[in-house]
C-alpha positions as a Markdown table, in Angstrom:
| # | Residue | x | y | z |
|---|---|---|---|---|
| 1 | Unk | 3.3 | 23.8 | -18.4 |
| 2 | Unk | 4.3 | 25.6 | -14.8 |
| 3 | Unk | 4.8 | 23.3 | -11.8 |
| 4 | Unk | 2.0 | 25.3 | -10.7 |
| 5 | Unk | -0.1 | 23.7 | -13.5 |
| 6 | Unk | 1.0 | 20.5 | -13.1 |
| 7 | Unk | 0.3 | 20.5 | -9.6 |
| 8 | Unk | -3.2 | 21.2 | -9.8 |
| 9 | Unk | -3.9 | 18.8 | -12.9 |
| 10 | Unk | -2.1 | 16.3 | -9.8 |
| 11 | Unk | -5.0 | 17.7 | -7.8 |
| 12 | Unk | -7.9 | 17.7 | -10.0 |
| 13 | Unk | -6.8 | 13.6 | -10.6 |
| 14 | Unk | -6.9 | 13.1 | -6.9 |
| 15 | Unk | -10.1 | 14.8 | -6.2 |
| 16 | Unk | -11.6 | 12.6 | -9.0 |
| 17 | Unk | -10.1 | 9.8 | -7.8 |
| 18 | Unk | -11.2 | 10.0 | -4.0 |
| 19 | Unk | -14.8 | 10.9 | -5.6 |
| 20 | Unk | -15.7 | 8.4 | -7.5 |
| 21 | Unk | -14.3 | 5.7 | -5.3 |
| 22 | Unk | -16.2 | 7.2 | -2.4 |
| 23 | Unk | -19.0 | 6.9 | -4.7 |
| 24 | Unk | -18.6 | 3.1 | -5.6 |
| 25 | Unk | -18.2 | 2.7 | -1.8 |
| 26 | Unk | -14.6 | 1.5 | -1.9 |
| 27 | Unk | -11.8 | 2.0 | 0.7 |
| 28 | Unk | -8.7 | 3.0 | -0.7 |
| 29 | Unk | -7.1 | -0.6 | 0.4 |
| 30 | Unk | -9.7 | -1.9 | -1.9 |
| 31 | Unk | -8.9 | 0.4 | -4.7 |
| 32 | Unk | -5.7 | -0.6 | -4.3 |
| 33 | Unk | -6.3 | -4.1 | -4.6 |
| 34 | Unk | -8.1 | -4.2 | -7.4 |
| 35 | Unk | -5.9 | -1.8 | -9.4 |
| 36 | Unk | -2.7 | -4.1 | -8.1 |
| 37 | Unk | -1.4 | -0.9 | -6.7 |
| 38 | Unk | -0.3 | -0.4 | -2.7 |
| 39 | Unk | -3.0 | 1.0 | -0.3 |
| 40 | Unk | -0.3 | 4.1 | 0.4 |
| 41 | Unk | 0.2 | 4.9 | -3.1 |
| 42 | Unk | -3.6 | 5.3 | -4.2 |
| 43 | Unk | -4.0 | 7.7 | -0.5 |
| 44 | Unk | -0.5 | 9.8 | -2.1 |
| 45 | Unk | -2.4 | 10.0 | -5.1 |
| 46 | Unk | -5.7 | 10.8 | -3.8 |
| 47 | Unk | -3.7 | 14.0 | -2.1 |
| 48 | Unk | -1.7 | 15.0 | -5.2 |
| 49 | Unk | 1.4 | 14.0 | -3.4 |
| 50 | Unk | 3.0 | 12.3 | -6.2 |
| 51 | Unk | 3.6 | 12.4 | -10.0 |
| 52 | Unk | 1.2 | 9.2 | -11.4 |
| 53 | Unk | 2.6 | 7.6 | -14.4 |
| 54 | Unk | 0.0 | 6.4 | -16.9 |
| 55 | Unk | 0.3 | 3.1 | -16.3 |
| 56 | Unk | -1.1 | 3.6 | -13.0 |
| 57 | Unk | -3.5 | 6.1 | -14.2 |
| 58 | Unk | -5.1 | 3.5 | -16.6 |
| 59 | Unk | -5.0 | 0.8 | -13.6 |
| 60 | Unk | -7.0 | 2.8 | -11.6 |
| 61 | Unk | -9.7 | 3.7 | -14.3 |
| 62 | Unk | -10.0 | 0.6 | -15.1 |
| 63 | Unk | -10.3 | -0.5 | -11.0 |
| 64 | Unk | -13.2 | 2.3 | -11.0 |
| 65 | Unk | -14.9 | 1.8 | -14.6 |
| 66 | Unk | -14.1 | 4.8 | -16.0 |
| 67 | Unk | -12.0 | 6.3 | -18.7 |
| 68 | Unk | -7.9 | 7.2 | -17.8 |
| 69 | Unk | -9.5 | 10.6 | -19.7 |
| 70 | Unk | -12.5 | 11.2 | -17.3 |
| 71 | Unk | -10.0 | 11.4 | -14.4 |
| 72 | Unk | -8.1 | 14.2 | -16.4 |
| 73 | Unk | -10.7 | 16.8 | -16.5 |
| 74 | Unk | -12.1 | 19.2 | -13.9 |
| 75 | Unk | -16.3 | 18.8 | -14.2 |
């Protein structure tokens, strides 16, 4: 996989992300604090500025109700 590649699967994750907890009507601090994560974090994620491990990625499927998988995929 290219860091191109990589990038944008960082990207699709974020755009999910930001979705669906704009859709649950959440602020990212509140994401945050259900997911046990910091406020800064979820917004670097939410931009594709950092490399998510899957712990985190499972913490904040769980904070939204969704699969870790569902966040993965481009719809």
């Amino acid at each position: 996989m290219s860091g191109a590649e990589k990038h944008e699967l960082r990207k699709v994750f974020g755009t999910k992300v930001r979705r669906i907890r704009k859709e649950r009507g959440l602020s990212q601090e509140a994401l945050a604090d259900v997911a046990g994560l910091h406020r800064t974090f979820v917004g670097f994620v939410e931009r594709a500025e950092t490399n998510v491990s899957i712990d985190n990625i499972g913490r904040i499927a769980d904070a939204l109700g969704v699969s870790a998988a569902s966040l993965l995929t481009s719809e």
